[in-house]
Structure formats: structure tokens, C-alpha cells
C-alpha positions as CSV (number, residue, x, y, z in Angstrom):
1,X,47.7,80.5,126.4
2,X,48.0,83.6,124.3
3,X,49.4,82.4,120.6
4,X,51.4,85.8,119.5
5,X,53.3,86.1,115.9
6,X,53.0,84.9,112.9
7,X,54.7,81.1,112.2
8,X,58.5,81.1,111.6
9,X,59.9,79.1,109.5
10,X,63.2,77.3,109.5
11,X,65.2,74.6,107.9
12,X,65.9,72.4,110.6
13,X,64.2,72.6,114.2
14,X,66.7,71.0,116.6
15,X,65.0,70.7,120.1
16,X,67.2,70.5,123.0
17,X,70.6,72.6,123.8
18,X,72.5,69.6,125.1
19,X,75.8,68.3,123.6
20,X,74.4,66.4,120.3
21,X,71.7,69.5,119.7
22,X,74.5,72.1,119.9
23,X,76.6,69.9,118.1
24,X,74.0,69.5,115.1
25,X,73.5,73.2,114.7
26,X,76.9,74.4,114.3
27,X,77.8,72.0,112.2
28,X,74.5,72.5,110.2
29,X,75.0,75.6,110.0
30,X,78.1,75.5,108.5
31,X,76.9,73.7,105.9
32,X,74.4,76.5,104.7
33,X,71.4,75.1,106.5
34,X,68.9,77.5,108.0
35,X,69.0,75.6,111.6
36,X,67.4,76.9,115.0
37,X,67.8,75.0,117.9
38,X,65.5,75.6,121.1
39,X,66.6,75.0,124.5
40,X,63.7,75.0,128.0
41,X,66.5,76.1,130.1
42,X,67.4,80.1,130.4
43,X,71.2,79.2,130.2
44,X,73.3,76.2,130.1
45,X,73.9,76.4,134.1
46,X,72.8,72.9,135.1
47,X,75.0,70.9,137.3
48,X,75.7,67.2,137.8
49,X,75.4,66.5,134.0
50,X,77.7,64.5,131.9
51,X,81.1,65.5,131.9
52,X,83.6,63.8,130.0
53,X,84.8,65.2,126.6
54,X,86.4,61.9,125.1
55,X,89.6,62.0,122.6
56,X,87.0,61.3,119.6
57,X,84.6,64.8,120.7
58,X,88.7,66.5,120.7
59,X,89.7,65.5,117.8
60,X,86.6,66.5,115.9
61,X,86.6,69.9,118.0
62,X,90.3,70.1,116.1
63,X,88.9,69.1,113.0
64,X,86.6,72.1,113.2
65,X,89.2,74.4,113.5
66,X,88.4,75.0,117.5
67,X,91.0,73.4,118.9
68,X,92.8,76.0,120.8
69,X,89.7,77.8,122.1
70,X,88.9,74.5,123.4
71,X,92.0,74.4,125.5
72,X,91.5,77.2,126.8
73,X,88.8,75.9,128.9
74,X,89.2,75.1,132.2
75,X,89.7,71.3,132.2
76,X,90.6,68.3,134.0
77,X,92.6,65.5,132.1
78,X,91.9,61.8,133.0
79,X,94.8,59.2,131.9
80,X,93.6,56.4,133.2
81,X,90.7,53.8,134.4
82,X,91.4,51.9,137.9
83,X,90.1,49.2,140.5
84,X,90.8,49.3,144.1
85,X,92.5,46.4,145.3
86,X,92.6,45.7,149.1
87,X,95.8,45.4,150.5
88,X,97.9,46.6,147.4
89,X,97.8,49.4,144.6
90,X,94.8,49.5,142.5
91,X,95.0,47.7,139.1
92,X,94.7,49.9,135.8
93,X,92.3,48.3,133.5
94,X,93.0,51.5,131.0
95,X,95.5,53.9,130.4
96,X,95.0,56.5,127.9
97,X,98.5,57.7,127.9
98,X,98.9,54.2,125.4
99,X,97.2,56.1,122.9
100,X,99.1,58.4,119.9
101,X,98.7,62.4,121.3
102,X,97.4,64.5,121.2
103,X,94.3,62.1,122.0
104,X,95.2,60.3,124.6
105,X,93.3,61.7,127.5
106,X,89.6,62.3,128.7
107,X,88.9,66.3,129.4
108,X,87.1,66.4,132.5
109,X,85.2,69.9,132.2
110,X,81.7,71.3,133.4
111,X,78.8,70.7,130.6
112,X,77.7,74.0,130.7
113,X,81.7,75.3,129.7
114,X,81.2,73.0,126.6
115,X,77.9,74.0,125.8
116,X,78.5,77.6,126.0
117,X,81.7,76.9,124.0
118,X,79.5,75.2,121.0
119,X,76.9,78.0,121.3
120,X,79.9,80.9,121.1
121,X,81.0,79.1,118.6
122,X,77.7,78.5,116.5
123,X,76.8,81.9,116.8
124,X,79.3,82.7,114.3
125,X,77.1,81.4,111.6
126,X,74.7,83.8,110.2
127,X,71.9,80.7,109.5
128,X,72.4,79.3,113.1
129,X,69.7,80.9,115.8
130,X,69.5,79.5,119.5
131,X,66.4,79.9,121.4
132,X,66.8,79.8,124.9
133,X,63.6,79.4,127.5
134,X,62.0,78.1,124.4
135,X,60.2,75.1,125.4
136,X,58.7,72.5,122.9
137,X,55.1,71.3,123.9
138,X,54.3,69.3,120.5
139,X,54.5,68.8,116.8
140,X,52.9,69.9,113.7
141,X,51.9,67.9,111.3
142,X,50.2,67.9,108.0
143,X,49.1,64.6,106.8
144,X,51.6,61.8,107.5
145,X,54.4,64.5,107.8
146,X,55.9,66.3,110.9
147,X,55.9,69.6,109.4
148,X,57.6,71.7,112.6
149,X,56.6,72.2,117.0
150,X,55.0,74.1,118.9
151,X,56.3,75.9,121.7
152,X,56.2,78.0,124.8
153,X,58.1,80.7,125.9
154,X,59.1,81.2,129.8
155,X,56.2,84.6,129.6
156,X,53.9,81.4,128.6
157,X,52.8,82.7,125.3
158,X,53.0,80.1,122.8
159,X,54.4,79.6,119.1
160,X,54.8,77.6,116.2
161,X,58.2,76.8,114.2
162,X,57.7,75.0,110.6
163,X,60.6,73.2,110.0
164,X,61.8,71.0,106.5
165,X,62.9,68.4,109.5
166,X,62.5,68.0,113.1
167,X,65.5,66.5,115.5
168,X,64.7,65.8,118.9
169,X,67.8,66.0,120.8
170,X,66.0,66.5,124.2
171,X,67.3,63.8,126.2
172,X,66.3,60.5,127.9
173,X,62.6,61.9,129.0
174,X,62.1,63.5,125.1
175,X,58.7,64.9,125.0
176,X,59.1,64.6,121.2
177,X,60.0,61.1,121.0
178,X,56.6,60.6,122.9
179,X,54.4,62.6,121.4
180,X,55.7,60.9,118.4
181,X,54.8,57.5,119.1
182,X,58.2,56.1,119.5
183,X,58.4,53.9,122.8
184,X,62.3,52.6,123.7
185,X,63.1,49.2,124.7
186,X,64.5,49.2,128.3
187,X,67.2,46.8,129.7
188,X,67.8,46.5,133.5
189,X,69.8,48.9,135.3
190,X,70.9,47.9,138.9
191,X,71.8,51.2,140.7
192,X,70.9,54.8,140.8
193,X,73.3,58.0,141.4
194,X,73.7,60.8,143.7
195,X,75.1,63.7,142.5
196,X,76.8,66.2,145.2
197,X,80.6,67.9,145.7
198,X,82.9,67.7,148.0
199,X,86.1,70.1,148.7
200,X,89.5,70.2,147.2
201,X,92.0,71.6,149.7
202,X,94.2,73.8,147.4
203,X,97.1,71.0,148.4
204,X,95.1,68.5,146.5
205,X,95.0,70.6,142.9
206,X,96.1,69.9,139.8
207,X,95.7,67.4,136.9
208,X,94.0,64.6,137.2
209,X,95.8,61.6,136.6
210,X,93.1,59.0,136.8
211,X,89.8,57.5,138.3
212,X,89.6,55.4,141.2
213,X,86.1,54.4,142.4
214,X,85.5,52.9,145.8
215,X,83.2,49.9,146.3
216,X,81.4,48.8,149.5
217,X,78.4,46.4,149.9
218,X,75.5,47.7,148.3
219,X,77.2,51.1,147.1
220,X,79.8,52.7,145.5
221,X,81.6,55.8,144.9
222,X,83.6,58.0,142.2
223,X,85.1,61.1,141.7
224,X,85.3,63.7,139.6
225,X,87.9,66.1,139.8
226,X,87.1,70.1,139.2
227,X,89.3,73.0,139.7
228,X,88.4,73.4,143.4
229,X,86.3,70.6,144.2
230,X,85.3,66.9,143.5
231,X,82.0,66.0,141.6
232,X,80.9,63.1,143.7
233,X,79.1,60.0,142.5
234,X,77.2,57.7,145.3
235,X,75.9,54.6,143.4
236,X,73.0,52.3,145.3
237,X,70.4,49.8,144.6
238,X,68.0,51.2,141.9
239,X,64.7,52.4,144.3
240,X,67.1,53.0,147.2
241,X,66.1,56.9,147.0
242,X,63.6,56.7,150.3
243,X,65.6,54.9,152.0
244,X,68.4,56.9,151.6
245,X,66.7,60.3,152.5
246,X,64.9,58.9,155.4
247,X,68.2,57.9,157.1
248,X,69.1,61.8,157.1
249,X,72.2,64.1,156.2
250,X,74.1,63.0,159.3
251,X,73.3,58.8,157.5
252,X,74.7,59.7,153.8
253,X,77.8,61.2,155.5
254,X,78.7,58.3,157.9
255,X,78.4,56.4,154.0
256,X,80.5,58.9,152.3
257,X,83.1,58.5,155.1
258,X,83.1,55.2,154.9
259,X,83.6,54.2,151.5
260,X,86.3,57.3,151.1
261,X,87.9,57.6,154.5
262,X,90.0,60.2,152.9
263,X,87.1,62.1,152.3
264,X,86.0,62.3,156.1
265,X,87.1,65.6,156.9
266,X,85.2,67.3,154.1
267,X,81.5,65.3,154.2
268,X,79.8,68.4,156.9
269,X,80.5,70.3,153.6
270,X,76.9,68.3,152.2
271,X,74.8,70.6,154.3
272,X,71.6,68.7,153.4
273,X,69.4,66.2,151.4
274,X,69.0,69.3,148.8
275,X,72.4,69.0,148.1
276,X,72.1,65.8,146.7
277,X,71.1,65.8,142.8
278,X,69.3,61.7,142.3
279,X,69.7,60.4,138.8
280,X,67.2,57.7,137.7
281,X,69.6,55.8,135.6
282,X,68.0,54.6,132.3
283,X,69.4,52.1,129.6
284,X,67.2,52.2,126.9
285,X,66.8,52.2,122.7
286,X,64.5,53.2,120.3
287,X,63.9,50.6,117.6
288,X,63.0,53.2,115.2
289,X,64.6,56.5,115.3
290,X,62.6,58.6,113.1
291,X,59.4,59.0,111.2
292,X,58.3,61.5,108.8
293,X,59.9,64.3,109.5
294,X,61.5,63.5,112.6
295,X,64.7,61.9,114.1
296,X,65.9,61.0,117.2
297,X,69.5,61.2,118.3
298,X,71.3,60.9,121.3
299,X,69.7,60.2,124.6
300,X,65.9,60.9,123.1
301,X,67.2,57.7,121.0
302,X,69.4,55.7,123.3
303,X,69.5,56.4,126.9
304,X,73.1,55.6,128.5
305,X,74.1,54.6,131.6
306,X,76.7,56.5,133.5
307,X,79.3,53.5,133.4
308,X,82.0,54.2,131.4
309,X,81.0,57.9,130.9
310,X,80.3,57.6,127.2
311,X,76.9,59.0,126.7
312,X,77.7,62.5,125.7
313,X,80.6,61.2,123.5
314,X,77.9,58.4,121.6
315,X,75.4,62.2,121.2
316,X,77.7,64.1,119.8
317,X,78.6,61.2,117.3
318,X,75.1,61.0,116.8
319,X,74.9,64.8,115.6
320,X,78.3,64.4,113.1
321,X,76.6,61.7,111.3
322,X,73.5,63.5,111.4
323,X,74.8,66.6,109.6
324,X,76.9,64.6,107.0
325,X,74.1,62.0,105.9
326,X,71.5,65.5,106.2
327,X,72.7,68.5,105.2
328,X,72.4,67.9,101.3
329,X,68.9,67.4,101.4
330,X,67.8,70.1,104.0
331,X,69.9,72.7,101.6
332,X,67.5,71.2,99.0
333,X,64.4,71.8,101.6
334,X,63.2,68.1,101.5
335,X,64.4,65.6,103.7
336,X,63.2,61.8,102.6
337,X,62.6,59.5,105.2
338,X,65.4,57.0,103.7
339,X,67.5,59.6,104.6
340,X,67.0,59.3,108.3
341,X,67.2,55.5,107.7
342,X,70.8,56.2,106.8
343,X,71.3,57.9,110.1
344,X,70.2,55.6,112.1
345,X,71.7,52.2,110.3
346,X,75.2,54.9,110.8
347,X,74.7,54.8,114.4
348,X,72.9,51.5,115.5
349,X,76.1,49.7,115.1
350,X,77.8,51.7,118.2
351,X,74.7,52.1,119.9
352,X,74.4,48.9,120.2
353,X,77.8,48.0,121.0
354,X,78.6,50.7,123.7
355,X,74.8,49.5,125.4
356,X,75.8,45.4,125.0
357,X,79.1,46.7,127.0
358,X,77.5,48.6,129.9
359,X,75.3,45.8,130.0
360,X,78.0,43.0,130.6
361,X,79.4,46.2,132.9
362,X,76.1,45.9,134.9
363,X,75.9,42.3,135.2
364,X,79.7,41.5,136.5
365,X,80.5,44.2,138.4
366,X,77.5,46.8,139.4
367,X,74.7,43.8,140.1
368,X,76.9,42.2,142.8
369,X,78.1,44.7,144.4
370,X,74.5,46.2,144.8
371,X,73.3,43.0,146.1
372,X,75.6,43.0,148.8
373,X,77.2,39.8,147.0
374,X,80.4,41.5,146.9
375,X,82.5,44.6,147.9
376,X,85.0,45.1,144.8
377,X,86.3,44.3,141.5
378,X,85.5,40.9,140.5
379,X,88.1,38.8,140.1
380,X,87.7,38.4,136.5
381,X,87.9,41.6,135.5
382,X,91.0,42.1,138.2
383,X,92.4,39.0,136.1
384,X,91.5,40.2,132.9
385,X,93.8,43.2,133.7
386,X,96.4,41.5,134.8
387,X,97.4,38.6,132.8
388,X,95.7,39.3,129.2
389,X,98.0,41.2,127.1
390,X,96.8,44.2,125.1
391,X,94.0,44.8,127.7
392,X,95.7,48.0,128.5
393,X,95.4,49.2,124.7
394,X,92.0,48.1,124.2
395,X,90.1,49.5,127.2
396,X,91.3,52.7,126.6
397,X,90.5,52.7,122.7
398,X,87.2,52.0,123.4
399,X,86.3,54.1,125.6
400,X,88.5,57.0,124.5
401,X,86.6,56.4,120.6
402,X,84.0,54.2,120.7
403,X,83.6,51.6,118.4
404,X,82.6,54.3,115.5
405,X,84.0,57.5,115.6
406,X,82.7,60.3,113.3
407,X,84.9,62.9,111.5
408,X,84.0,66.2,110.8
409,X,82.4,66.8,107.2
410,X,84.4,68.4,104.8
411,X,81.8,71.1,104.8
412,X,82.3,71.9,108.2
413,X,86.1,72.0,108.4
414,X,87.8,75.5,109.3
415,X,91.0,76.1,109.4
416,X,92.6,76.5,113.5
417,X,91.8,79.9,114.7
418,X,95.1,81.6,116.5
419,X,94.6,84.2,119.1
């Protein structure tokens, strides 16, 4: 490969345009830093991706000053969490609307809306630059020091970037967390998901008041709502992939019909197996997050199952505490390794709580269901909902903040822009 330019240099190389890397750089940006981020992908077009925009990514948005841009988005709001219950209504084990407004809902909006949002927004700040079809291959490094990355453009010419400090924010696969060194710890995960939409007929639009999954023996199924159509989720057994495909289109419909019979007269609208988007679902966690020069955030340091849609929301808190424990010392130009320490003894509280919760998630509802040991709720959980006071405030706390939600630094605070 041809290696054209001279080496750029920046303050901080942020790899990977997702959420928690365009996150980073505005807000790094705001505080002075020189921060590029580079992103494989030509645009921010990818479907099927995480979703949810929880109250605690809202209210920093606000906090930013971006609030009413952000409204203006074309969104979905979720109110509440629900279990089908055979014979009677479903049973709410979380309701948003408990919580104080303007925070008490989920925004339900495509990823690449949000991302283009942040980048629109980023873009603002003379020391932010976003590289698109800029792909990292590997770091530099000079001694015991990650000192910047290499990269290749989509012509296939290559570069370097020098960089005071190096974030990989480029998900659960992170080709800098591996070329690193840094190998997660991974728990069980009992399914898998297939991604694929489905219709809305224009009698079914509107807001979204809430999420109802349906369960059947071995599988599941949830719903997104967009403005014309539903963001389906088929859950099976983890390695079920084959076996899916090899039963045919005509198979994954009779499935789809079956778990949503309200869904029936749409499923000829998955015209084939390419329609379906598989998600190898990870849980995993770095031990260490960082080495000399380098950190890890968000997926590249804690990969998230899709149960209880908090992953982006964990990222982007991820990137807050980032900038606040960081930006001082990359205005300076040297970032001490104790320093990263600090960001990840920030985080590795929630991380760890939000991963022992799916995990319990996992185990009690998703394991039996995708043995075939059950077809629902378990009863627990059902009961749980029920009978326990406070349940109702809780749930939707938790999931709506997490157990540590960031704030925006004072250095990054804007007064709200009116139109």
C-alpha cells in the first residue's frame, strides 16, 4: 500500500464514529482539545444498531445546550417496560412516566439521526475534525508509549496520525483493543438476534407508549417502533443461525406469525434471508482498560447485551467521564497513565453493575425460555411486579439512568440554542 503525506498530528485520536466516539469529540472539543475522530464507514447509514437514547443521554444533550435541536429529531418515546401475561393484560415491571419530566421517557430514534446529530453538532468546533472512510489498521508506538495509529483510506493509501492519547471507541470487535494486548473476560450469553422490519399501517402511528415482547419456546420477539415501520427483534438459542437459514424465508415467517399473530398480515414483507441482519450477542469486560497511551471505552471496553437496551446509554457515559477526568491534561499535551486509571475506576462501578443485572436477566428469564423450559415471564419476576412496592420506581430509574449517570463538564456547557 502506497503511504502518501506527511504524519498529522493531533491531540487526541478517537477511533470509531459510534455514540461514545462522537460523544468524546465534541465534548473534547469544547474544551480546547485538538481531537480527530476517524470513522471506517462513509456515513453513519448502518441499520439495526442500538437505538435507545435514555433520559440520562437527554438530559446531558440539554445540559449541552442542544436540547431543542434534539427534539426536533424524528423520535419515538417509550413510557414503559411490559410482560405478556396469557389470559390477561400484560404486567408493567417499569413505567417511566414515574419519573420527574422532562426525563421520564426513552427516545426511540435511528442511530445514524443521533450520530449525524453529534457530528452537526461537533462540527461547530474549530479543533474537532471527523474523518470518515478512515479506517485504523494499528498503533504507533515509541518505546512503552502508544504514540498515535495507522490508517487506511477507502482509495487504500495509508497514513499515520500521532496523537498525545489514543481512545478506541470502536466497538465490541475493537481492532485497537487487540492489537493492544488487552483480552476481555466473557460471561455466557444464551441467545442471539435477528434484526429485520416489518410495516406500520398508517392506522397504527403515533407515540409509542411502551414495549411488549412476545415469548414462545426457544424464541422471542420485540419491537421497535419507527415512524412507518417496526424494528424487529427475533431472539434464539445462541448458534441457532444455520438452523435458522436452512429452514428458509417461508420457516422464519411461519415464526414471526406465530409469536406475533398480529403481525401475520405483514411477515411476506421479509422478502428473504438477506433481510435478516444476525447479531452475535457478546457480554464481555476488559480488566484493564488502558495502557500507555491508550483507553478503552464503551463497547471496545465492555460489550453489552441487548437486554435492557442500555449499551449506548453505559458509551456515551463512558465518553462524559472521559472528557472531564482528560481534557486538563491533553490541553497540557501529556496524558499520565493514572489518569486513565481515574477513568476507568469512574466507570467500573456501572459497568459492572449494569453487566451483573443483564446477567441475572439472562439467567431467569432468557436461559429458560431458550431451552424450551418455559414460554414467558417467570413467575418471579411477574410476582416481583406485582406485590413488591416501589418496583415500579426502581425499574425505571435504573434503566432510564443507570446506576451512575454523568453530567456535562462545566467546560462543555452552552447555553440552549433557539431557532
Amino acid at each position: 500500500m502506497e503511504n502518501s503525506g506527511a504524519m498529522e498530528k493531533t491531540g487526541c485520536a478517537v477511533v470509531g464514529g459510534g455514540p461514545a466516539g462522537m460523544m468524546l469529540g465534541l465534548l473534547l472539543a469544547r474544551a480546547g482539545v485538538q481531537v480527530t475522530v476517524l470513522e471506517k464507514h462513509a456515513d453513519f447509514f448502518r441499520d439495526f444498531r442500538g437505538d435507545t437514547v435514555h433520559a440520562s443521554t437527554i438530559r446531558l444533550i440539554d445540559e449541552l445546550g442542544l436540547g431543542e435541536e434534539f427534539r426536533r429529531l424524528p423520535q419515538s418515546r417509550l413510557s414503559n417496560v411490559a410482560f405478556p401475561v396469557p389470559g390477561g393484560p400484560p404486567v408493567t415491571m417499569g413505567n417511566f412516566d414515574s419519573l420527574p419530566a422532562p426525563y421520564n421517557y426513552v427516545a426511540l430514534m435511528p442511530q445514524w439521526d443521533f450520530l449525524n446529530f453529534l457530528a452537526d453538532a461537533a462540527a461547530r468546533e474549530p479543533s474537532f475534525s471527523l474523518r470518515m472512510s478512515h479506517t485504523a489498521t494499528a498503533l504507533r508506538r515509541n518505546g512503552g508509549r502508544v504514540t498515535g495509529v495507522r490508517y487506511r483510506r477507502a482509495d487504500g493509501t495509508e497514513g499515520e496520525l500521532q496523537a498525545d492519547l489514543v481512545i478506541a471507541t470502536d466497538g465490541r470487535h475493537s481492532t485497537l483493543r487487540r492489537a493492544a494486548g488487552l483480552a476481555p473476560k466473557e460471561y455466557p450469553v444464551p441467545f442471539d438476534a435477528w434484526w429485520f422490519r416489518l410495516p406500520r399501517h398508517a392506522s397504527e402511528r403515533g407515540a409509542v407508549a411502551g414495549i411488549v415482547p412476545a415469548f414462545g419456546r426457544g424464541e422471542a420477539l420485540v419491537a421497535l417502533f419507527r415512524t412507518d415501520y417496526f424494528q424487529m427483534g427475533y431472539l434464539a438459542p445462541k448458534g441457532a443461525d444455520a438452523r435458522i437459514r436452512a429452514e428458509g424465508i417461508e420457516g422464519f415467517r411461519r415464526r414471526i406469525a406465530g409469536l406475533r399473530p398480529d403481525l401475520a398480515d405483514r411477515v411476506d414483507a421479509i422478502g428473504s434471508l438477506e433481510d435478516l441482519h444476525w447479531l452475535d450477542v457478546r457480554l464481555d469486560r476488559l480488566h484493564q482498560w488502558h495502557i500507555n497511551g491508550l483507553l478503552c471505552i464503551g463497547d471496545a471496553a465492555h460489550a453489552m447485551s441487548p437486554a435492557g437496551g442500555v449499551g449506548i446509554n453505559l458509551a456515551i457515559q463512558d465518553a462524559v467521564a472521559a472528557a472531564d477526568c482528560l481534557a486538563p491534561a491533553l490541553l497540557r499535551g501529556r496524558v499520565p497513565r493514572a489518569e486513565l486509571a481515574r477513568v476507568q475506576r469512574r466507570r467500573r462501578m456501572p459497568t459492572v453493575v449494569v453487566q451483573t443485572a443483564q446477567r441475572v436477566m439472562h439467567r431467569l428469564l432468557f436461559e429458560p425460555i431458550m431451552s424450551g423450559k418455559r414460554s414467558g415471564a417467570p413467575a418471579v419476576l411477574l410476582f416481583i411486579a406485582r406485590r413488591i412496592p416501589g418496583v415500579g420506581r426502581v425499574v425505571p430509574r435504573f434503566m432510564a439512568f443507570g446506576p451512575r449517570p454523568e453530567h456535562a463538564p462545566a467546560f462543555a456547557r452552552r447555553a440552549p440554542q433557539r431557532s
